[in-house]
C-alpha positions as CSV (number, residue, x, y, z in Angstrom):
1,X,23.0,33.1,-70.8
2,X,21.5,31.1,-67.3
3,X,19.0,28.8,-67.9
4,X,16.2,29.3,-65.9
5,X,13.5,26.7,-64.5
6,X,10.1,28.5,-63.1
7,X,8.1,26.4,-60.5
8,X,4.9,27.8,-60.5
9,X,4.9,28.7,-64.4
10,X,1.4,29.2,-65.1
11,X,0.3,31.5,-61.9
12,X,0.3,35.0,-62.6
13,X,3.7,35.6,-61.0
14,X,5.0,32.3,-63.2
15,X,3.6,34.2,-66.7
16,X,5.9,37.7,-64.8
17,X,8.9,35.6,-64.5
18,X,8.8,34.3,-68.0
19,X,8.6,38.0,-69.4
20,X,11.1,39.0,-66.9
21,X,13.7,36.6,-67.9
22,X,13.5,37.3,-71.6
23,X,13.5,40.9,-70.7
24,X,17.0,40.3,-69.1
25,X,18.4,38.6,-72.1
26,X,18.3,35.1,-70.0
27,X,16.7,31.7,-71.1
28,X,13.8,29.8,-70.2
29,X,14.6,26.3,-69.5
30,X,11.0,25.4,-68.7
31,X,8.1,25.3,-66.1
32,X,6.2,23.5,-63.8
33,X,3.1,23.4,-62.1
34,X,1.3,20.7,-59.7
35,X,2.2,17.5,-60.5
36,X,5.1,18.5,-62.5
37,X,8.5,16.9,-62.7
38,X,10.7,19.3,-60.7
39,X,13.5,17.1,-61.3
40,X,13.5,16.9,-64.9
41,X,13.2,20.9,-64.5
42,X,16.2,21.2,-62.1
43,X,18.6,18.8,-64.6
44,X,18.0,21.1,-67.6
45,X,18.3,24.4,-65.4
46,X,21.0,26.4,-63.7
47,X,18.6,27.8,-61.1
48,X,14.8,27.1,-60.0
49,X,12.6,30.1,-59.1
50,X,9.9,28.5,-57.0
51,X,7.0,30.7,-56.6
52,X,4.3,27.9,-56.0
53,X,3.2,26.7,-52.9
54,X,4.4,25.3,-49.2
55,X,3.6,21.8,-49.7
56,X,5.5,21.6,-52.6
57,X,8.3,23.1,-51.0
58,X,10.2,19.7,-50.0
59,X,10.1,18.5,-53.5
60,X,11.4,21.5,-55.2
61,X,14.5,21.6,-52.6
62,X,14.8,18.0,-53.2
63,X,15.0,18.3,-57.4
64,X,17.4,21.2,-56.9
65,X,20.2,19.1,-54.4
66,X,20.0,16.2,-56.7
67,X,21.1,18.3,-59.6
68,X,23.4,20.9,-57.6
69,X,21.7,23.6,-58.8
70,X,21.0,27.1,-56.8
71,X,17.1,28.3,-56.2
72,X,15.4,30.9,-55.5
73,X,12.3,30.6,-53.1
74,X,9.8,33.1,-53.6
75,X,6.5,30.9,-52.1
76,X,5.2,32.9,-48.7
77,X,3.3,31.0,-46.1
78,X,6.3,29.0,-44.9
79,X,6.5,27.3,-41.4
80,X,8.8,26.6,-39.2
81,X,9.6,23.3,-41.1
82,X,9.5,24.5,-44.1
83,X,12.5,27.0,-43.0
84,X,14.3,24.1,-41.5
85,X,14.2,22.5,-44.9
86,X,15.7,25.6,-46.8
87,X,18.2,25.3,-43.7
88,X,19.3,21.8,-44.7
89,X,19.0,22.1,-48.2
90,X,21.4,25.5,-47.7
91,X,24.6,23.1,-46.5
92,X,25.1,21.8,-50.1
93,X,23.4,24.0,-52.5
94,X,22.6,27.6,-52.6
95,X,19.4,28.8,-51.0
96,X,17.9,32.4,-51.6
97,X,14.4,32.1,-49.9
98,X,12.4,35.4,-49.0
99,X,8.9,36.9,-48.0
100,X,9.3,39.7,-50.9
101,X,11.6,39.7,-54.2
102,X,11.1,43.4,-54.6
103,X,14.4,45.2,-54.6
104,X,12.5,48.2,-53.3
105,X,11.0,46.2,-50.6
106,X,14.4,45.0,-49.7
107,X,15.9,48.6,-49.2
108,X,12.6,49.3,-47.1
109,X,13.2,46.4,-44.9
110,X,16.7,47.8,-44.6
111,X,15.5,51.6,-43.7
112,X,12.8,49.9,-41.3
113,X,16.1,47.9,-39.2
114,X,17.5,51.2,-39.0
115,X,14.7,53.2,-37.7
116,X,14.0,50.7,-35.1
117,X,17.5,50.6,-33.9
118,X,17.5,54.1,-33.3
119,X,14.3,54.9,-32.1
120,X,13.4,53.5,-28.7
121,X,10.5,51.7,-27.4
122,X,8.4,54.9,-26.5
123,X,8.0,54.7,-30.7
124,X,5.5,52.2,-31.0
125,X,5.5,50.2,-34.3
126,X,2.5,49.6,-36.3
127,X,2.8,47.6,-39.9
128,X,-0.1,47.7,-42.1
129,X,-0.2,45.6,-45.3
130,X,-3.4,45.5,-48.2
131,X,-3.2,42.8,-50.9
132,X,-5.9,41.5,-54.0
133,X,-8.9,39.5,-52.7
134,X,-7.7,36.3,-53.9
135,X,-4.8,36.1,-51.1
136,X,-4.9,33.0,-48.6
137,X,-2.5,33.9,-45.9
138,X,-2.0,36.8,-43.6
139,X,0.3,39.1,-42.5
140,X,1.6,38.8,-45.7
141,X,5.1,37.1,-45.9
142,X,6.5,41.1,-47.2
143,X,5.0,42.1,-43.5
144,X,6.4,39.5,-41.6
145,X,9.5,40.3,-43.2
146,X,9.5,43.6,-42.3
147,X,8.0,43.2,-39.0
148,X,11.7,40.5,-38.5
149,X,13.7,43.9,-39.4
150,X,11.9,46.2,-36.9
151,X,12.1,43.3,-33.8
152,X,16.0,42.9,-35.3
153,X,16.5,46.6,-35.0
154,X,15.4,46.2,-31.4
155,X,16.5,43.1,-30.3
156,X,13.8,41.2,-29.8
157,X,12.2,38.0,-31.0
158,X,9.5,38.7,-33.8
159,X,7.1,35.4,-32.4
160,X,7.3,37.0,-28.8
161,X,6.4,40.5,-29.2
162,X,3.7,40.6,-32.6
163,X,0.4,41.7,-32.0
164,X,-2.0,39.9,-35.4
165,X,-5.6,41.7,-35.2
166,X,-7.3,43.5,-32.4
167,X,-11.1,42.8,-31.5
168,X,-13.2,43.5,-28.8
169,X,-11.8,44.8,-25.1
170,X,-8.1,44.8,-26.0
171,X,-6.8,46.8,-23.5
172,X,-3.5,48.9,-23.8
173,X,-1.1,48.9,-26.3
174,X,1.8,46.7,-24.8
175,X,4.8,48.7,-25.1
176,X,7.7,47.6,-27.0
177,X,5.4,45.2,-29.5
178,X,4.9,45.4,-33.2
179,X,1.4,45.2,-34.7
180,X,0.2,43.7,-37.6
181,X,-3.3,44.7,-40.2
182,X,-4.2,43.0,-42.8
183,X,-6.5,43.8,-45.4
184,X,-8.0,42.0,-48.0
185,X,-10.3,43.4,-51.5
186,X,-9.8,44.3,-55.3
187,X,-6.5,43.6,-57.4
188,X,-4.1,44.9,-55.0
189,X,-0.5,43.6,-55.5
190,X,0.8,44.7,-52.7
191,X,1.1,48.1,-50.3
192,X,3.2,48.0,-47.1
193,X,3.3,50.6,-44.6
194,X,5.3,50.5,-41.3
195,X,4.6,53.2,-38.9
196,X,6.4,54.5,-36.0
197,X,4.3,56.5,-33.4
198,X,5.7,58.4,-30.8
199,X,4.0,61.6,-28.2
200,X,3.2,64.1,-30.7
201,X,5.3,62.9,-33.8
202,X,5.1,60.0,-36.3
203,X,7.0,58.6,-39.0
204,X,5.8,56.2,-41.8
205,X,8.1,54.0,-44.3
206,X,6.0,52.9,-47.5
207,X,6.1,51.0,-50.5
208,X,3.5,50.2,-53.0
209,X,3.1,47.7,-55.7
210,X,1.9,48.5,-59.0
211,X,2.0,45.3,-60.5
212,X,4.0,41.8,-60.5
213,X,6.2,42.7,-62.7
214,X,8.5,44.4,-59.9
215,X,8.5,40.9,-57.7
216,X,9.8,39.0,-61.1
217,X,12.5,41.6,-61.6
218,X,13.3,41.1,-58.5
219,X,13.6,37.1,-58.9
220,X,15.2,37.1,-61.7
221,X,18.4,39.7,-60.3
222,X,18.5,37.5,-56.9
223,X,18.8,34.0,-59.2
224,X,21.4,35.5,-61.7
225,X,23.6,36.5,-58.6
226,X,22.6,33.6,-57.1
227,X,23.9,31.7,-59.8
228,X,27.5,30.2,-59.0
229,X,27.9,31.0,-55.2
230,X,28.8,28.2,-52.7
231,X,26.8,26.8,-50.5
232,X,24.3,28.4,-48.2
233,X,21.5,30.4,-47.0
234,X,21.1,34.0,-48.5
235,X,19.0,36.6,-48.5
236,X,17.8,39.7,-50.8
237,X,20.0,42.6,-49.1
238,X,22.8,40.3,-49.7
239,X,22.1,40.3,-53.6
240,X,22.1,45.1,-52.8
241,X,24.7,44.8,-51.1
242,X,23.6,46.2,-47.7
């Protein structure tokens, strides 16, 4: 059995991953939450699953190359620094980081490439996410993740060709970019929809959240395959194989 450390252990996602790792027969080494020792964590773990927040990121990534251990970010609302740390840290431990643990979410992402690869630009690409009132950042990291499959589908940069919000005398639609919604109210977990709008015809990729538990599920099979693999930067298709 892995031991597991959870950064993040007494959010709601924290409480998931604790029922998720007993439900796959692995053990909790322990949790942490601000102000917590994520060294002492790290040294009595064989993987961290952060899921806490940004400026706690540096610190986590620290405690984990001090004790060699692999980790799986889960925390959204990540910068470009932020990235650049899992980057560093990725040379001499291994680094799973994502927008969305949910295995479904991963094949959707993977659909969503596809689709964008093969449909040209007259198929314009809208992505609408809806999450629980309590939410801080939007697009959600899940729709930023799949908005970096639809702009890697086409060949595009994501940063140059996303369109966040609409107000007032817009103009246009400028072809060839990808749009962004958010919306914001009740106990959502999560629903992602990407559409792709052409003349007379449209098609629509969803998937919906029912709960946390799915994310935690998802955490959990990333940091058991995580567990043991060399150095580097990986990423949830890698852990289905696509």
């Amino acid at each position: 059995m892995a031991r597991f450390g959870i950064i993040g252990s007494e959010g709601r996602m924290g409480q998931a991953l604790a029922a998720a790792i007993a439900a796959a027969g692995e053990t909790l080494a322990g949790g942490i939450d601000k102000g917590g020792d994520a060294l002492a964590l790290a040294r009595q773990s064989d993987v961290l699953v952060d899921f806490s927040s940004p400026d706690a990121l540096e610190a986590n990534l620290d405690a984990a190359l001090v004790a060699g251990i692999a980790i799986v970010i889960g925390t959204t609302g990540l910068e470009e620094r932020h990235h650049w740390l899992c980057d560093h840290a990725a040379e001499k431990i291994a680094v799973l980081q994502t927008g969305n643990t949910s295995l479904g979410v991963t094949l959707l992402a993977h659909l969503v490439r596809e689709a964008a690869g093969r449909l040209g630009e007259d198929w314009d690409i809208e992505i609408v996410e809806t999450h629980h009132r309590m939410k801080v950042d939007a697009p959600s990291g899940t729709a930023l993740l799949l908005g970096e499959a639809a702009a890697e589908g086409r060949g595009i940069a994501l940063a140059q060709h996303s369109i966040r919000g609409r107000d007032g005398i817009t103009g246009a639609r400028e072809p060839g970019t990808i749009g962004f919604a958010s919306l914001r109210g009740g106990t959502v977990a999560g629903d992602h929809t990407v559409h792709f709008l052409a003349d007379n015809e449209r098609l629509s990729f969803s998937h919906l959240a029912e709960n946390r538990a799915i994310f935690a599920r998802g955490a959990v099979r990333a940091a058991q395959w995580l567990i043991g693999r060399p150095a580097g930067r990986y990423t949830m298709p890698a852990v289905l194989g696509l």
